[in-house]
Backbone bond lengths (Angstrom), bond angles and torsions (degrees), N, CA, C in turn:
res aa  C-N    CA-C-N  psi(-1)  N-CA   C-N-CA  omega(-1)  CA-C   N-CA-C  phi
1 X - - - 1.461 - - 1.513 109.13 -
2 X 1.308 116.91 113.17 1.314 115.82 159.93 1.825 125.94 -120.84
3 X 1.405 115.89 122.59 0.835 113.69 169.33 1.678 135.79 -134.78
4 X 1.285 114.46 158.00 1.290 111.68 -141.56 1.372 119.65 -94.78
5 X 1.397 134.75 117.16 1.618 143.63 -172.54 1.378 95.12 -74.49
6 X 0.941 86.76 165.29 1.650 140.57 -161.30 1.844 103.56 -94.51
7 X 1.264 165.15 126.76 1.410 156.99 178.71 1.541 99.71 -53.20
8 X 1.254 112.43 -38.75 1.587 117.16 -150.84 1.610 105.47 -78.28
9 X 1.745 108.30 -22.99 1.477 129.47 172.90 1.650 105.01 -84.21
10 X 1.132 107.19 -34.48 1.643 94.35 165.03 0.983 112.86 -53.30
11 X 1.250 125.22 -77.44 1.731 153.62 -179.34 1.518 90.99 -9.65
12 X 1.852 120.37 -59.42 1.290 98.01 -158.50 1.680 106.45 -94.79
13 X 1.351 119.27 -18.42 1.540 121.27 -179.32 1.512 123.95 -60.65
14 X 2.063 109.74 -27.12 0.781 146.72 179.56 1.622 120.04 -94.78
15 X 1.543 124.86 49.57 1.750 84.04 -160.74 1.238 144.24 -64.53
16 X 1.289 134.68 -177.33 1.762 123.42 162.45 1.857 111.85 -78.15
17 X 1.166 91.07 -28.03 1.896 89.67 178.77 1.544 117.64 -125.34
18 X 0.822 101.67 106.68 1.975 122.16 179.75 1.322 112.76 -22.25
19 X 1.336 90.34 115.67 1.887 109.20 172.13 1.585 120.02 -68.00
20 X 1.403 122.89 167.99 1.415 109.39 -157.88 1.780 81.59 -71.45
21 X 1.123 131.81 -52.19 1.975 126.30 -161.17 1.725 93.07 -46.59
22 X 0.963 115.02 -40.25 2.069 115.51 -162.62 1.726 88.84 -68.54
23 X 0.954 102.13 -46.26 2.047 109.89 -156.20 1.789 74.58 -67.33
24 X 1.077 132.06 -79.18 1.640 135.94 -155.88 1.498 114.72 -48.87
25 X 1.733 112.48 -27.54 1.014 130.37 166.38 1.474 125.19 -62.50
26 X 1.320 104.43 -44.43 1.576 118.82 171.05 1.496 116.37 -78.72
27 X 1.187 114.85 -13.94 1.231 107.89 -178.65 1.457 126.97 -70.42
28 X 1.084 101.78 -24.32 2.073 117.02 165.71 1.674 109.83 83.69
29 X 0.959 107.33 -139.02 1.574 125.16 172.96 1.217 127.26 -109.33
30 X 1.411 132.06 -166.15 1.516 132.04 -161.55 1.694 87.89 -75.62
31 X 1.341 109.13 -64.27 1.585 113.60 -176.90 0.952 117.17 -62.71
32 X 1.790 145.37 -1.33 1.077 119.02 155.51 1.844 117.48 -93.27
33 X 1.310 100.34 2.92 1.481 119.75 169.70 1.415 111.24 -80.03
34 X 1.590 114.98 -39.04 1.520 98.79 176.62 1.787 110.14 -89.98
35 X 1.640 117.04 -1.38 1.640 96.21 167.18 1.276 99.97 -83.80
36 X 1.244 122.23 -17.41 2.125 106.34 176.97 1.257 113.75 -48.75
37 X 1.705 97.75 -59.36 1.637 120.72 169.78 1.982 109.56 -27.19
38 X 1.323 89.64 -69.57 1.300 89.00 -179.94 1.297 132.71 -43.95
39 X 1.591 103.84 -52.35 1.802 101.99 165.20 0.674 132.18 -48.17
40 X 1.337 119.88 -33.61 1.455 145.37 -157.25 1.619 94.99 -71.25
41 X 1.206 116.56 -43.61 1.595 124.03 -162.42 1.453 106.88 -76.89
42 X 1.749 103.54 -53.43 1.634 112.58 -165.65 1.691 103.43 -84.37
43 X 1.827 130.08 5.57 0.808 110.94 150.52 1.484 124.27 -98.67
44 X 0.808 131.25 -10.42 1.722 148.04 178.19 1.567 104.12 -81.45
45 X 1.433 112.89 -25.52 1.469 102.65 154.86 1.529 123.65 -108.54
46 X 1.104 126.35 19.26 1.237 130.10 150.40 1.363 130.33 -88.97
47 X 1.919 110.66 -16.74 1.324 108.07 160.11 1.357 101.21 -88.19
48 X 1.204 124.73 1.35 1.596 112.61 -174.73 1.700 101.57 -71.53
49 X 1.482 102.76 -54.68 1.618 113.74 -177.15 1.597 107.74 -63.94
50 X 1.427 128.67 -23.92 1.203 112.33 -176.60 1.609 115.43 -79.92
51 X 1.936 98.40 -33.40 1.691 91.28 176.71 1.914 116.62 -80.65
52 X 1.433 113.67 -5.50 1.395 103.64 149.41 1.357 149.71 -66.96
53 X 1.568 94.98 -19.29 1.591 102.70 -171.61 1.844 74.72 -114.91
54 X 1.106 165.94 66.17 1.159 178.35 48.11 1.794 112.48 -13.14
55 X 1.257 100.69 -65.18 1.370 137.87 -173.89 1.493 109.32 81.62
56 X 1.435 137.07 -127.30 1.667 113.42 -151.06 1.640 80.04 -102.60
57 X 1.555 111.97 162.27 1.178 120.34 155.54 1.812 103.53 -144.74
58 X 1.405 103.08 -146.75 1.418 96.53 175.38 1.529 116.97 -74.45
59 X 1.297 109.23 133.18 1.094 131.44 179.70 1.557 115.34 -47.41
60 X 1.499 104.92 -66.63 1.567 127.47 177.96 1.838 110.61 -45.82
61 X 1.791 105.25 -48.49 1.309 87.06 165.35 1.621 128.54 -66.13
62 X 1.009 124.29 -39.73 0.861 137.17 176.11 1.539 135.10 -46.86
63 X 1.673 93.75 -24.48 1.467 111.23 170.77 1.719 110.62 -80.71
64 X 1.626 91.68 -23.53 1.592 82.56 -162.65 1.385 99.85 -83.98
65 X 1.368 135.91 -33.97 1.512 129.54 -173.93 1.388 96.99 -53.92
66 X 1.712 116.07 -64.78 1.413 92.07 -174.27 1.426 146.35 -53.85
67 X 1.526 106.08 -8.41 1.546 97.06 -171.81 1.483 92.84 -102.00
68 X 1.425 131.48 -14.85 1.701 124.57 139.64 1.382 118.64 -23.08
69 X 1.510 100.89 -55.57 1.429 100.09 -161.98 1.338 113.46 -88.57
70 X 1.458 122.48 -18.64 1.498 129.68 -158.78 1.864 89.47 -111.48
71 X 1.258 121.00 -9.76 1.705 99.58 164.30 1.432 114.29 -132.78
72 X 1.285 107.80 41.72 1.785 143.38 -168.79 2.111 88.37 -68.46
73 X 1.414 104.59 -44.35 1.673 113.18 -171.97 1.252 102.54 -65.06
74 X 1.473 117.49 -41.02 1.764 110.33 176.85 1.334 114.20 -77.87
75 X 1.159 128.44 -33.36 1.626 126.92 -165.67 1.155 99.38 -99.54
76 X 1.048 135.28 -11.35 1.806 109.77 -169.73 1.702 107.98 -71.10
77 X 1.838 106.43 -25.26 1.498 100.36 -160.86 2.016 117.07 -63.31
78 X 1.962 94.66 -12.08 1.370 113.78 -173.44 1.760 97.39 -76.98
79 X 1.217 110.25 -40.51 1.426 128.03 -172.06 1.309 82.37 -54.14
80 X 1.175 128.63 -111.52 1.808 151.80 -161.77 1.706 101.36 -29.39
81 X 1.216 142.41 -23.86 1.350 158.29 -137.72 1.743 87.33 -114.05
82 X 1.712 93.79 -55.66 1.998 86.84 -169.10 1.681 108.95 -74.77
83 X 1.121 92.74 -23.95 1.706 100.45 177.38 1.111 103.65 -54.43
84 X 1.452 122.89 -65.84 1.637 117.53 -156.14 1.791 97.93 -79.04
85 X 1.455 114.13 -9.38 1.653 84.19 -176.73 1.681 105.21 -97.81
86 X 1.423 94.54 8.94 1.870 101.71 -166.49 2.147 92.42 -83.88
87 X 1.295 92.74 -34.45 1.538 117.73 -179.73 2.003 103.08 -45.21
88 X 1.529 98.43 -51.71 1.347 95.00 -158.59 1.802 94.63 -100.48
89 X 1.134 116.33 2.75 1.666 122.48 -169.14 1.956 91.61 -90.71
90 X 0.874 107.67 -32.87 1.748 116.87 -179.47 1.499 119.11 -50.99
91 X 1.528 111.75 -23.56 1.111 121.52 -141.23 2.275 88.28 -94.97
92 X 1.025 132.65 127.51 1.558 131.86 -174.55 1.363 109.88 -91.17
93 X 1.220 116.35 -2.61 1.723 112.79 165.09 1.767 110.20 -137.34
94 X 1.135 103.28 149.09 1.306 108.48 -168.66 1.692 100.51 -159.51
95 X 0.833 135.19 146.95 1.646 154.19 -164.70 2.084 112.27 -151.33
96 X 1.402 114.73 136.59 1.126 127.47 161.11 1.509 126.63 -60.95
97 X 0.824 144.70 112.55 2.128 125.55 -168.48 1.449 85.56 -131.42
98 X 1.925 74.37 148.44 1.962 86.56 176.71 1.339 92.09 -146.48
99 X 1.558 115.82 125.86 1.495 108.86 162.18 1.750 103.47 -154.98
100 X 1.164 101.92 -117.64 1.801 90.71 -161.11 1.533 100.73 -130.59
101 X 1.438 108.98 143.11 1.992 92.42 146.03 1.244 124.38 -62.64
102 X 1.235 93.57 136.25 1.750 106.05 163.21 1.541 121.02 -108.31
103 X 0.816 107.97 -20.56 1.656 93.92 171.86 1.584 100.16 -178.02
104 X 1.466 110.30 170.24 2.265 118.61 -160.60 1.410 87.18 -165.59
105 X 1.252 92.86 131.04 1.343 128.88 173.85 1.278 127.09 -152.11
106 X 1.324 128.63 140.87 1.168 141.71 176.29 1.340 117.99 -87.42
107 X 1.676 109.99 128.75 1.788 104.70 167.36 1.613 96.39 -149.92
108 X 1.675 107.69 162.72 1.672 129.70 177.52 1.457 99.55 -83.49
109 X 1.115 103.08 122.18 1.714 113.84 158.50 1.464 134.70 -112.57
110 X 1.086 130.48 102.18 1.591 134.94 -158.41 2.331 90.41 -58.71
111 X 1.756 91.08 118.58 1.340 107.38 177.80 2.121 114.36 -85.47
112 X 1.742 85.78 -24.12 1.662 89.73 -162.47 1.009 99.74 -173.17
113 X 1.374 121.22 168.15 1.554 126.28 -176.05 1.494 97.57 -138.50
114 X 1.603 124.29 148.70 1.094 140.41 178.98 1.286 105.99 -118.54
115 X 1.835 136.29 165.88 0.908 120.83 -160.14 1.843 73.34 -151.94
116 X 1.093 112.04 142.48 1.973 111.98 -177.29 2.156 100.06 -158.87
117 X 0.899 89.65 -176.85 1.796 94.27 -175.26 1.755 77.52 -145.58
118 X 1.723 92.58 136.10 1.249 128.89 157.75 1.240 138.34 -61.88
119 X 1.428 153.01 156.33 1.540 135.20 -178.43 1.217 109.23 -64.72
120 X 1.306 112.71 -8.56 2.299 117.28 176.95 1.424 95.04 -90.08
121 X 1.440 137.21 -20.67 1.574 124.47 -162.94 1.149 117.58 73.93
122 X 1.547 107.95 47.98 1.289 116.14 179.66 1.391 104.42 -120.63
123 X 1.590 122.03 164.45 1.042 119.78 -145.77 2.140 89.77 -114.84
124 X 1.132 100.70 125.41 1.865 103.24 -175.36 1.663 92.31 -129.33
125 X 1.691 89.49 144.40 1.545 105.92 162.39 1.219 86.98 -110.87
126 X 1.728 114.24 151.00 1.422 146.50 162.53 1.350 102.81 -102.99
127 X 1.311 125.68 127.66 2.044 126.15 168.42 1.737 78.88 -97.70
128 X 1.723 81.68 136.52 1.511 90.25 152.58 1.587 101.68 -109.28
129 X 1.498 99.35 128.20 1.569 109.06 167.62 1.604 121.02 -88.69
130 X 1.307 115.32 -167.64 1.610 112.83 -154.96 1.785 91.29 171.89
131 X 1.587 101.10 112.92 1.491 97.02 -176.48 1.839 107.24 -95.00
132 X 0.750 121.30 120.05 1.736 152.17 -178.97 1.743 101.70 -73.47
133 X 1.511 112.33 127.61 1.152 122.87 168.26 1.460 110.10 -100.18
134 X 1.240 119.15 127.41 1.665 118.76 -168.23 1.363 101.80 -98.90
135 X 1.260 145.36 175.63 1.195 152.52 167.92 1.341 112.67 -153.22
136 X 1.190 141.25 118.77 1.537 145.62 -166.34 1.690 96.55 -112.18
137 X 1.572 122.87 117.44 1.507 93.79 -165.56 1.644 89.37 -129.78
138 X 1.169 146.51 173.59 1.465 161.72 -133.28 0.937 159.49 178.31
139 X 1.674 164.60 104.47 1.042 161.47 -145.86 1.661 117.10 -134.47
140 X 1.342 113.18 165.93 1.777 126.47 -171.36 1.749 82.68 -67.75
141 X 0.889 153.80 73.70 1.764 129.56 -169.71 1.711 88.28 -176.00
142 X 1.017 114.46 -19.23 1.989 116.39 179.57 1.944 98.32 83.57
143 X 1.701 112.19 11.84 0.930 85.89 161.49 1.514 143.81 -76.18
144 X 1.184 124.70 117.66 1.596 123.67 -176.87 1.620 125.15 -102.01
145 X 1.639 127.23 105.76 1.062 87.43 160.68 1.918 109.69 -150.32
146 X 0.891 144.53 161.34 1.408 154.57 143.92 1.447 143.66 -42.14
147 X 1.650 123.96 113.83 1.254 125.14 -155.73 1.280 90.70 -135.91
148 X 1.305 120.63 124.41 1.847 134.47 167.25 1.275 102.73 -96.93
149 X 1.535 108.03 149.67 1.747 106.14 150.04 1.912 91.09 -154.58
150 X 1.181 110.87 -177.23 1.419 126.88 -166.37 1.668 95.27 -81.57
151 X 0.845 136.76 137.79 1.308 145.38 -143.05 1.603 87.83 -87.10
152 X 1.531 115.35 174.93 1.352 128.27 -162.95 1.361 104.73 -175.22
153 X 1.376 126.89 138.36 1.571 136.81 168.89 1.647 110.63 -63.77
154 X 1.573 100.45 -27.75 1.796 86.29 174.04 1.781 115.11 -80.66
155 X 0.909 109.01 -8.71 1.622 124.29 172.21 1.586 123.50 -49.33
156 X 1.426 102.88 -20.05 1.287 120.94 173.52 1.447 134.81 -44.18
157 X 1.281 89.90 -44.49 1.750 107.93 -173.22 1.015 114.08 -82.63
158 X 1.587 111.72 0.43 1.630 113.23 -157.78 2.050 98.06 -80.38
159 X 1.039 131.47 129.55 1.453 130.58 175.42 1.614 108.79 -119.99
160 X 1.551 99.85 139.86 1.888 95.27 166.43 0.898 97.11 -55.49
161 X 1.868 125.93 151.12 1.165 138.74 171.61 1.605 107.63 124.50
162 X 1.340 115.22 -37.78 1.456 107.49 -154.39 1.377 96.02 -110.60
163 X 1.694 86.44 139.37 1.524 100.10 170.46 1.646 131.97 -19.41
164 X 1.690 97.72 144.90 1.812 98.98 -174.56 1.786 81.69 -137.83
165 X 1.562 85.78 139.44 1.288 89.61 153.86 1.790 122.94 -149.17
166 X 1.393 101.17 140.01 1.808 107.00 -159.65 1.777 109.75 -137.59
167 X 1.457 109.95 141.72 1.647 109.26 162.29 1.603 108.34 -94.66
168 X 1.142 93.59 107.58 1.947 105.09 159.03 1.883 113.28 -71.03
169 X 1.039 90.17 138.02 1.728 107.53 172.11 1.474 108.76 -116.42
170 X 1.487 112.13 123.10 1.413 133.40 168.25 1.430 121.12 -125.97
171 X 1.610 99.98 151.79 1.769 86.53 172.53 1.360 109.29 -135.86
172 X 1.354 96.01 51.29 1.748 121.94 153.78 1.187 100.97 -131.46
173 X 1.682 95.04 144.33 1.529 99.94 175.97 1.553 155.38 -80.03
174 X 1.806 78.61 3.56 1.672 109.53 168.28 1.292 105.87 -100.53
175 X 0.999 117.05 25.92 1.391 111.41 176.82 1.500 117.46 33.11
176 X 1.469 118.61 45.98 1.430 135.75 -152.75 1.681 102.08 -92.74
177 X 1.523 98.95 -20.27 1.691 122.56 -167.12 1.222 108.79 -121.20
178 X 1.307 126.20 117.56 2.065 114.20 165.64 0.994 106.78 -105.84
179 X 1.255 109.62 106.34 1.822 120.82 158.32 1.550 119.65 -50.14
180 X 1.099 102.31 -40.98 2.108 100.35 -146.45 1.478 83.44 -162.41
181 X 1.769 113.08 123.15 1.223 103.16 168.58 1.904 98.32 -124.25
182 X 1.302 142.52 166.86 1.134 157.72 -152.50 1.468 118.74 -92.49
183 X 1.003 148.32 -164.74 1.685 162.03 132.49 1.100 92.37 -52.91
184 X 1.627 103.45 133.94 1.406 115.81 165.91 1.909 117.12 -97.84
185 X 1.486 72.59 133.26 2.389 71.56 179.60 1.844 91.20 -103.98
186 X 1.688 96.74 145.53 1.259 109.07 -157.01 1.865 80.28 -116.35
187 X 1.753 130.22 96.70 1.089 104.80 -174.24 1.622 132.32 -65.97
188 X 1.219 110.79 -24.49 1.352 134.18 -153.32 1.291 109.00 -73.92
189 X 1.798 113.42 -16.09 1.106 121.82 -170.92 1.767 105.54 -147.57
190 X 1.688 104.58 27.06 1.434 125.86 154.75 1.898 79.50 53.03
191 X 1.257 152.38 99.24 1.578 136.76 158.08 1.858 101.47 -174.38
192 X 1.269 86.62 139.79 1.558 81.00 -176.83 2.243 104.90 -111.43
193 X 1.098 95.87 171.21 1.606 84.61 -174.91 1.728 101.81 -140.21
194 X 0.860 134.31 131.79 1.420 123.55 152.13 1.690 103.69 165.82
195 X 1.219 112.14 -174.89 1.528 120.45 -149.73 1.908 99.48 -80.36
196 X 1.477 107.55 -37.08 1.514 115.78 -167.63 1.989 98.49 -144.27
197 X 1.291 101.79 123.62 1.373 96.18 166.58 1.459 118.06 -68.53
198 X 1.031 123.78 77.46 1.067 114.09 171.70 1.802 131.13 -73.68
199 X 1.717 109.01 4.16 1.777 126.45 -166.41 1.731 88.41 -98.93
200 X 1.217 132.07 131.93 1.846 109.99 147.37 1.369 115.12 -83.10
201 X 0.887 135.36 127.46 1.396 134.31 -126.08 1.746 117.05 -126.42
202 X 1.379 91.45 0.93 1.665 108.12 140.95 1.112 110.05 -50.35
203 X 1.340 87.91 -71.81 2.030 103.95 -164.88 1.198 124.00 -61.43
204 X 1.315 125.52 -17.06 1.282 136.27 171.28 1.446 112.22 -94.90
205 X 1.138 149.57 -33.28 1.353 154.74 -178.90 2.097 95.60 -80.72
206 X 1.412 108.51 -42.12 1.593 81.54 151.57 1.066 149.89 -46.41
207 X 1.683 107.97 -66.28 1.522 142.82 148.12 1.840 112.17 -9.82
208 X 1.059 101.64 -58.91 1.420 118.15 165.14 1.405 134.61 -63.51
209 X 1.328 122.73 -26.12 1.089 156.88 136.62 1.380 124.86 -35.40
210 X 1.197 120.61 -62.73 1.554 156.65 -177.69 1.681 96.06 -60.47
211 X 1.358 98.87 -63.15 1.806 118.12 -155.65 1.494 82.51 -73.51
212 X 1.596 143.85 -82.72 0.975 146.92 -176.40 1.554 134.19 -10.47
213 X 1.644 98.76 -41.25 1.552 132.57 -172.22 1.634 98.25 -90.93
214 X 1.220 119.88 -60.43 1.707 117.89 165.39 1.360 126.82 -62.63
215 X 1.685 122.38 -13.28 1.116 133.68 175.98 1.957 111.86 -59.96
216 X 1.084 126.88 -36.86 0.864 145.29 143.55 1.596 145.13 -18.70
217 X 1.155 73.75 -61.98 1.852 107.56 173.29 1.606 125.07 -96.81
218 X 1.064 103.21 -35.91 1.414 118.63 154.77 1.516 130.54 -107.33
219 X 1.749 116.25 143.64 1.590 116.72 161.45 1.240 107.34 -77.30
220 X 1.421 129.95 156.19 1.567 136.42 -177.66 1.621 98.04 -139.78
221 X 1.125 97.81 130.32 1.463 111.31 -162.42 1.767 98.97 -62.85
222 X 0.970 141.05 135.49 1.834 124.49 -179.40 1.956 100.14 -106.35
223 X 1.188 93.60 149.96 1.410 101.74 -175.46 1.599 97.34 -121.52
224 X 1.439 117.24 165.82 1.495 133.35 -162.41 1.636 116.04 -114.40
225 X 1.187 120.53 43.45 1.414 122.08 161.23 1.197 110.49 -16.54
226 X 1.687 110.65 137.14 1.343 126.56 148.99 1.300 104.97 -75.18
227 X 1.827 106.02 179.22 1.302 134.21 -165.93 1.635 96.06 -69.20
228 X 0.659 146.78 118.62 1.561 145.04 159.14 1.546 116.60 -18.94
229 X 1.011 133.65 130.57 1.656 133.03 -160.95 1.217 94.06 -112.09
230 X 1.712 113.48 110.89 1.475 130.85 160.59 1.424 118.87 -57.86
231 X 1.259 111.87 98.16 2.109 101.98 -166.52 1.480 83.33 -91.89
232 X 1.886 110.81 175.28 1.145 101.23 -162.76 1.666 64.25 -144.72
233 X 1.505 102.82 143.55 1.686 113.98 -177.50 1.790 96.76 -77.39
């Protein structure tokens, strides 16, 4: 089942400014907390050296770059958060889809690479791996497509068969094309899965709600998505 939103229903399923799950999401790990740190330092001393060889100016500006620069580690995760939802807010067609799992699988995905010297003084990369829960999910329509996230003990319950539910982004208005499809919410077992929340998930577990209750009462015309197009950066 796919059916087709409204921009103004994007707007809110989607927001423009990062929810606390997006902000927590962006926030990363210890090490991506200490390169914030880091910027944080080597830019607060680069306005230090610029307003010396400057000499005095306004004060007030001057206050404000630095606390830009010196709480750059807390705010950026809002920064990076509005980006990617500004990313999927761009998109002028967008549709609701509901169909099934089809199949879960597990695979290792290299997260990072480390670089260390050996007791010979030799030079080794370490991959840090990270095992990935796949989800292949589906409908009577040949729609096909695939949602990873970092694996989880509540992941368990998840079985082919049970409901998926996702917002596709197109920029045709038959939604004839899927660009970018979302986190999948698995209702049956209240859990959402995917790499970045990008849904607020109030608003969408309404949405779903809404559509579900009129599904009934109304026919909805269904449209024929392709396979989802893996772009490669």
């Amino acid at each position: 089942m796919l059916i087709p939103l409204t921009h103004q229903a994007l707007d809110k399923i989607i927001p423009a400014i990062a929810t606390g799950a997006q902000y927590a999401s962006c926030w990363g790990r210890a090490r991506d907390v200490l390169r914030r740190l880091l910027i944080s330092v080597v830019a607060l001393t680069i306005f230090w050296l610029i307003g010396n060889l400057l000499g005095s100016g306004s004060v007030a500006i001057k206050l404000i770059f630095d606390i830009i620069a010196g709480l750059y580690w807390l705010w950026s995760p809002i920064y990076w958060a509005n980006l990617r939802n500004s990313s999927y807010r761009r998109f002028p067609y967008s549709g609701f889809w509901q169909g099934r799992v089809l199949d879960i699988y597990l695979t290792e995905e290299i997260v990072g690479e480390e670089q260390t010297v050996n007791k010979h003084g030799e030079l080794v990369v370490i991959e840090n791996r990270e095992r990935r829960i796949n989800l292949e999910v589906g409908d009577d329509e040949q729609f096909r497509a695939r949602i990873k996230a970092p694996l989880k003990r509540v992941y368990q319950v998840i079985n082919p068969g049970d409901i998926a539910e996702i917002v596709v982004l197109s920029k045709q208005p038959d939604l004839s094309r899927i660009d970018k499809i979302t986190d999948v919410y698995l209702p049956q077992h209240n859990l959402w899965l995917g790499e970045y929340p990008y849904l607020r998930r109030d608003v969408f577990t309404q949405v779903s709600d809404e559509l579900g209750a009129v599904k009934g009462k109304k026919t909805y015309r269904r449209h024929h998505p392709h396979r989802v197009q893996q772009r490669r950066s």
